[in-house]
VOGU-3710 file (C-alpha; in Angstrom, 3 decimals, decimal comma):
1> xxxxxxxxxx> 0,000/0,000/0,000  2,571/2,551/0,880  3,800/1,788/-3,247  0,747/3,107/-4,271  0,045/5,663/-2,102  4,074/6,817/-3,626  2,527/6,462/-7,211  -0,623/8,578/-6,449  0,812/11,120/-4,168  3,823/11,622/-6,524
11> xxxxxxxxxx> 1,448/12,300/-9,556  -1,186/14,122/-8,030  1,942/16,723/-6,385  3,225/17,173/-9,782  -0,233/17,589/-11,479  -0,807/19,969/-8,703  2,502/22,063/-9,073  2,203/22,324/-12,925  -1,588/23,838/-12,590  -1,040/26,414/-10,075
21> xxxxxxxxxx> 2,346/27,304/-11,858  0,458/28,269/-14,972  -2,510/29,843/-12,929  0,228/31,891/-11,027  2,278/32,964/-14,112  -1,040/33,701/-15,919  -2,577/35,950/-12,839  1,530/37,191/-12,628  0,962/38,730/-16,333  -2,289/40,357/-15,506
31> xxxxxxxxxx> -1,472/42,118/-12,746  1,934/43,634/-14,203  -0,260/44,655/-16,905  -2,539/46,008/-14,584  0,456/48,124/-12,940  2,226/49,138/-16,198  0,272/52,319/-16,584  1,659/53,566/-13,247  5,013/52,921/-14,035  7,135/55,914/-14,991
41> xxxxxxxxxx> 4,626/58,762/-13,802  5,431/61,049/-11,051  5,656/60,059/-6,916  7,551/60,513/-4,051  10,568/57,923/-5,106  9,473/57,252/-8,981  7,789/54,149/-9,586  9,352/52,224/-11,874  9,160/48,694/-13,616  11,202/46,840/-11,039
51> xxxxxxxxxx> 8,964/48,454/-8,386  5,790/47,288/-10,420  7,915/43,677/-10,638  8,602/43,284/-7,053  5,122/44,371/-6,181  3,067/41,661/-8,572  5,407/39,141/-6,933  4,217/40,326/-3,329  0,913/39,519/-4,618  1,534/35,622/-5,690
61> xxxxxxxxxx> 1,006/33,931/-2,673  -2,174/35,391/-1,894  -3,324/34,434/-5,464  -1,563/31,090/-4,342  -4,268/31,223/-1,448  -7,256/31,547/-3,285  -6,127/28,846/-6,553  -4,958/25,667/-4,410  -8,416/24,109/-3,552  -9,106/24,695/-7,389
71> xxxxxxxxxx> -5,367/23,736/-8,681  -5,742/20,230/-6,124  -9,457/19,684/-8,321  -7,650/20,441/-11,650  -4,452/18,197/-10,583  -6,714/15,371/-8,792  -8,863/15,049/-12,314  -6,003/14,974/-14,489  -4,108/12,006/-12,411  -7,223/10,144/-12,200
81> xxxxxxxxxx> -8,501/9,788/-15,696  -5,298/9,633/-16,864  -4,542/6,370/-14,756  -7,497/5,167/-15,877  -7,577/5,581/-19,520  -3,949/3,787/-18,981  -5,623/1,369/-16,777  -3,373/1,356/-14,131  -5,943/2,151/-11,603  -7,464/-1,035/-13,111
91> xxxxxxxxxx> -4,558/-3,002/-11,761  -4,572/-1,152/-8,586  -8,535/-1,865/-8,198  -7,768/-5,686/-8,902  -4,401/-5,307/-6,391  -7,139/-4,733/-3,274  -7,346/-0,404/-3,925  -10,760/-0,496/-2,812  -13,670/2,671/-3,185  -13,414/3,241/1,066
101> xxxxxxxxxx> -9,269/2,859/0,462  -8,771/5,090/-2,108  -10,741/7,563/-0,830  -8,999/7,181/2,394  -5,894/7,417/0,290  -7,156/10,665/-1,285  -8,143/12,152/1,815  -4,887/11,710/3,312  -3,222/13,936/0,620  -6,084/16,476/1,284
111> xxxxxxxxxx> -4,939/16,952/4,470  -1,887/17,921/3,748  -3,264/20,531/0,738  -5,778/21,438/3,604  -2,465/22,046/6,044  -0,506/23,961/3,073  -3,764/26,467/2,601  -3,950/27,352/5,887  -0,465/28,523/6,186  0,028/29,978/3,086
121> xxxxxxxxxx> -3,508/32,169/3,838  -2,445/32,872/7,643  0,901/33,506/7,520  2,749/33,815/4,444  0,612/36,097/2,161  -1,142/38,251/4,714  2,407/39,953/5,574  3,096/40,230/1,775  0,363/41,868/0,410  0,583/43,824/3,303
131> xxxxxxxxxx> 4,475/44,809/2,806  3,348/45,098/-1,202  1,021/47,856/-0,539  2,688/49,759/1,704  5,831/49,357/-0,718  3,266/50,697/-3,741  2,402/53,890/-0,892  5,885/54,638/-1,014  6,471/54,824/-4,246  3,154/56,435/-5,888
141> xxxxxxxxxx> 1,614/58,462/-2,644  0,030/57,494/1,005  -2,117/54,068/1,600  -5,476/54,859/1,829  -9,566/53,756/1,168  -11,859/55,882/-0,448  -12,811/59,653/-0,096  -12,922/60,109/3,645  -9,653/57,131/4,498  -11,234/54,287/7,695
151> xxxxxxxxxx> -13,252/55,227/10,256  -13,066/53,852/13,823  -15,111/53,317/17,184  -13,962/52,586/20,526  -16,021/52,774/23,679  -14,092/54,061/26,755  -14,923/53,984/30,195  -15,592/57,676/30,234  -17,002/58,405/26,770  -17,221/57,178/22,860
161> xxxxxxxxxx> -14,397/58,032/20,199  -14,988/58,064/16,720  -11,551/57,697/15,128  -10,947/58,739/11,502  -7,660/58,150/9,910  -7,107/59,600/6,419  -4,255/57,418/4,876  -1,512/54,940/6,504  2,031/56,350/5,599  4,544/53,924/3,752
171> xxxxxxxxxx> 6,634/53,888/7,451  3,457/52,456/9,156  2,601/55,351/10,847  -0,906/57,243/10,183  -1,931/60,769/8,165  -4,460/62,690/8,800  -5,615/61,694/12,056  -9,157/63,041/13,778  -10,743/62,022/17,109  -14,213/62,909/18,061
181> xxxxxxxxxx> -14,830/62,503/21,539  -18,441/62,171/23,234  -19,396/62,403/26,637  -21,354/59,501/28,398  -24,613/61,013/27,395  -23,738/60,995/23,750  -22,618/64,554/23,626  -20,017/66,044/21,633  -17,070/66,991/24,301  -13,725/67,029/22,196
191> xxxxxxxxxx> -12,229/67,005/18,754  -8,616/66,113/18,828  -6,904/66,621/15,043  -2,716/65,542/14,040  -0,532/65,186/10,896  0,846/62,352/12,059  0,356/59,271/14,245  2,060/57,142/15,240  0,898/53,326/17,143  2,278/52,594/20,618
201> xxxxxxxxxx> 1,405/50,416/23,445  -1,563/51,304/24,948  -1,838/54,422/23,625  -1,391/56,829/20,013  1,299/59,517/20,246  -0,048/62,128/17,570  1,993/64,808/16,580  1,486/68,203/16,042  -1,995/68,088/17,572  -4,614/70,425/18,180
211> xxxxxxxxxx> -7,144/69,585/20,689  -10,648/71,152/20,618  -12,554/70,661/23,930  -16,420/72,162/23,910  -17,397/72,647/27,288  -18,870/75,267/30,528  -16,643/77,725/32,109  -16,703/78,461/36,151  -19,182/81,067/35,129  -21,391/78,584/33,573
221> xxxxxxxxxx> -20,991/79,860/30,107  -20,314/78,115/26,693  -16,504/77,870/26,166  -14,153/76,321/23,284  -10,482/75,254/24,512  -8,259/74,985/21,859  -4,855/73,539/22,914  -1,866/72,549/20,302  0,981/70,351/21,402  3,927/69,047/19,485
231> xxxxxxxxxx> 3,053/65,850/20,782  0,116/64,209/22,336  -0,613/60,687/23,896  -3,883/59,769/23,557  -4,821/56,471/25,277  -6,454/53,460/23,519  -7,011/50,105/22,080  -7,295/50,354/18,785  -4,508/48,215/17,567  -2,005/48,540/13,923
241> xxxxxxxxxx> -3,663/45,190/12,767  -7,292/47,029/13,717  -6,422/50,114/12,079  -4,998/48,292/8,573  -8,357/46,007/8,746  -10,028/49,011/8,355  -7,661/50,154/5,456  -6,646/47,153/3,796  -8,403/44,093/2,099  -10,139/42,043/4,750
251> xxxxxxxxxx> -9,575/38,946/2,735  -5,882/39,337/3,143  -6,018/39,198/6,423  -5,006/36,605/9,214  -7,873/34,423/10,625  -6,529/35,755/14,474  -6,543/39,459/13,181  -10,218/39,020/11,678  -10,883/37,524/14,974  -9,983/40,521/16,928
261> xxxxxxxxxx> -11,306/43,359/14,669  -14,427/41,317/14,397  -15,016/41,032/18,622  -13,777/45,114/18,722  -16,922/45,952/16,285  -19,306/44,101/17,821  -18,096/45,488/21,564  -18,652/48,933/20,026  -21,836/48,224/18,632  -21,063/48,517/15,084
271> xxxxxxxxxx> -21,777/45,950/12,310  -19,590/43,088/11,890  -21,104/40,779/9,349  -18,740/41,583/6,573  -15,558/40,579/8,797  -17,445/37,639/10,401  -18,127/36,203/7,082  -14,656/36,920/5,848  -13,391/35,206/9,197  -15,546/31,852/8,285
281> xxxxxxxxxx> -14,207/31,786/5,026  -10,778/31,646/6,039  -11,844/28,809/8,756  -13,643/26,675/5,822  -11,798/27,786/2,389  -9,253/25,275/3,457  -11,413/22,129/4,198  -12,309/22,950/0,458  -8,953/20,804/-0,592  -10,804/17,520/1,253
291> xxxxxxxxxx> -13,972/18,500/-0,955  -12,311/18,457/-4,209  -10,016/15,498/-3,836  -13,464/13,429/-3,051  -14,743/15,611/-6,377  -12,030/13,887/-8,172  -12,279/10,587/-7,254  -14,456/9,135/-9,781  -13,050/10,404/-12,676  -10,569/7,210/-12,091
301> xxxxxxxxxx> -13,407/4,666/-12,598  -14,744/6,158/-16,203  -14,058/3,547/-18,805  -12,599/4,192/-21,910  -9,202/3,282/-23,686  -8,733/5,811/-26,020  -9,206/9,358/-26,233  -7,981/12,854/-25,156  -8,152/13,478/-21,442  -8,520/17,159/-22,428
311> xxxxxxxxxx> -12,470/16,961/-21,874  -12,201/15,687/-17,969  -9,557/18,396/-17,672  -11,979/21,278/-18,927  -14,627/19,767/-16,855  -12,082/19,642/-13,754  -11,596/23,749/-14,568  -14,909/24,811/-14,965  -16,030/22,661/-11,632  -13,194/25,296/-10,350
321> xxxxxxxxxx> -13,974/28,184/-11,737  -17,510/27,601/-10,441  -16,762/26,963/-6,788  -14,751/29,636/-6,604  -17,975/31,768/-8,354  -20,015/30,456/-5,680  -18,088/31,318/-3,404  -17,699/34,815/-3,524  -21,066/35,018/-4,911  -22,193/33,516/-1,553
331> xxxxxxxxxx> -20,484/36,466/0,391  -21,951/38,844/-1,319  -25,636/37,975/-1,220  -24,716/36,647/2,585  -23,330/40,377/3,342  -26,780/41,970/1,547  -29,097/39,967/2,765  -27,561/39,396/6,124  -27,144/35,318/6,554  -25,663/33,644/9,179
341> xxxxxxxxxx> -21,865/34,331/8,603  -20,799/30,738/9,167  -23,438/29,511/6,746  -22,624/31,718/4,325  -19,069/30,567/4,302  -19,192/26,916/4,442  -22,272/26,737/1,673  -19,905/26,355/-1,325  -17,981/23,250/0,295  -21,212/22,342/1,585
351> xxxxxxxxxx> -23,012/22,341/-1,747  -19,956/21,048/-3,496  -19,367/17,717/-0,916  -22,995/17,032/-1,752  -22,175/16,848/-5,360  -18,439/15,081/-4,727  -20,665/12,432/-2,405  -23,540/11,706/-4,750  -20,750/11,234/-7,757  -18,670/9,263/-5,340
361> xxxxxxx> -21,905/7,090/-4,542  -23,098/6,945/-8,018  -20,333/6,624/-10,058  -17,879/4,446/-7,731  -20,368/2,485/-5,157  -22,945/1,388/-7,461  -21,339/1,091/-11,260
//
């Protein structure tokens, strides 16, 4: 047994390794293409074509993220129908490779695809598409997200910010930083305003900060306090990993880190379901590697002899191309129409195991 799990491991890595090359190399040319119009025009530093390079490469493991479950479906297919249009996996069948033990077999190798997912999502391309945009920010302009930059909420045991930060720098730090304080009945008590922050522990140190306060004088009149300070500590929770959730691409973010922003939005009474349904995803997209290895499985016990294997491929891509459809189509309508975030993220696999066990059942069990 350990023989043939060697001959189907050793196959299916290969068949694996060639796919997600060609995806990667093919998503590789898009996105330079995609960056060649900035090249050349006017920045801080210049951005050139070996900026626009290094950047696109920053980008390949998350794409590297999102194409494994589909490259292991692709890879899977291939190695199946082409052992049995050889019919080797005839010989294995009559050898004692059973329907329970190959799919035990299979399942085995999905774990380890499962395994490879999770790391590569968590801790590999998180901190480089991170590093890549912030290395684009310092060569075109300032990091930021729309018109007005991120906007923030923290509840503190005195009163309610409202944090706005306009654009993260390329050195990490923060531009354009605005506080709006209220008082524990909900009025408006403070406005603090800075060029510059920076992230510290426990606290922001803002610099060159004005502070607004909007209160009563001893005479009970209506007073404004305006105070500016070189340098000003302002006290809080709100985290760098909160801060570039709020900025960056939640997707690209580490399950722990959607974790945390996710329990800060809902402890500030502010909605969470985008982030929870993000965090779900990256709990289940992984599991989707056991889903398509089952998927693949009975493409190894169609009979034929001849033919081109180029049919079972293009089925293997569109299958895919159409889980990974689903699945963003999924968090969209979950998002709109506000689902449960955990069954909006694990309908794909769900759907698709359905489909892998009824072909499995079908196909394998009862032909």
């Amino acid at each position: 047994m350990r023989t043939v799990r060697r001959l189907i491991y050793t196959e299916i890595v290969y068949a694996v390794l060639f796919v997600s090359l060609g995806f990667l190399s093919l998503f590789f040319f898009f996105d330079l293409v995609d960056e060649l119009p900035a090249v050349g025009r006017d920045g801080p530093l210049g951005y050139q074509i070996s900026q626009a390079l290094l950047y696109v490469t920053l980008l390949v493991p998350s794409h590297l993220y999102e194409l494994l479950p589909i490259a292991v479906l692709i890879g899977c297919v291939f190695v199946m129908a082409r052992l049995a249009q050889s019919s080797e996996y005839t010989i294995l069948r009559t050898s004692g490779l059973g329907p329970w033990r190959a799919l035990k077999t299979l399942l085995q190798l999905g774990l380890v695809f499962v395994a490879l997912t999770f790391i590569i999502g968590d801790y590999v391309a998180p901190p480089a598409d991170r590093f890549a945009q912030l290395l684009k920010a310092r060569y075109q302009g300032r990091l930021t997200v729309g018109q007005t930059g991120a906007w923030l909420k923290e509840r503190q045991p005195a009163s309610t910010a409202s944090v706005n930060v306009r654009a993260i720098l390329p050195d990490g730090s923060m531009s354009g930083v605005r506080i709006f304080e209220f008082g524990p009945t909900g009025f408006f008590k403070a406005l603090i305003q800075a060029e510059k922050g920076a992230f510290g522990p426990g606290a922001w140190t803002l610099i060159n900060a004005q502070r607004t306060e909007f209160g009563k004088t001893a005479a009970d009149t209506e007073a404004v306090v305006r105070t500016t300070v070189p340098e000003y500590r302002w006290a809080t929770g709100l985290s760098s990993e909160m801060v570039a959730a709020a900025v960056l691409n939640p997707t690209r973010m580490r399950t722990i880190d959607l974790f945390v922003y996710m329990r800060h939005l809902e402890a500030n009474k502010q909605s969470a379901q985008r982030y929870e349904i993000e965090f779900w995803r990256k709990v289940f997209y992984p599991l989707s590697c056991l889903v398509m290895v089952v998927l693949a499985l009975p493409f190894a016990y169609l009979h034929f002899r001849s033919g081109s294997l180029a049919g079972y491929v293009f089925g293997g891509v569109m299958a895919g191309i159409s889980f990974f459809l689903l699945n963003n189509v999924f968090g969209f309508i979950g998002n709109l129409q506000n689902w449960l975030p955990w069954l909006t993220a694990a309908a794909p696999s769900m759907v698709y195991s359905v489909i892998s066990l009824a072909a499995f059942g079908w196909l394998v069990l009862r032909r």
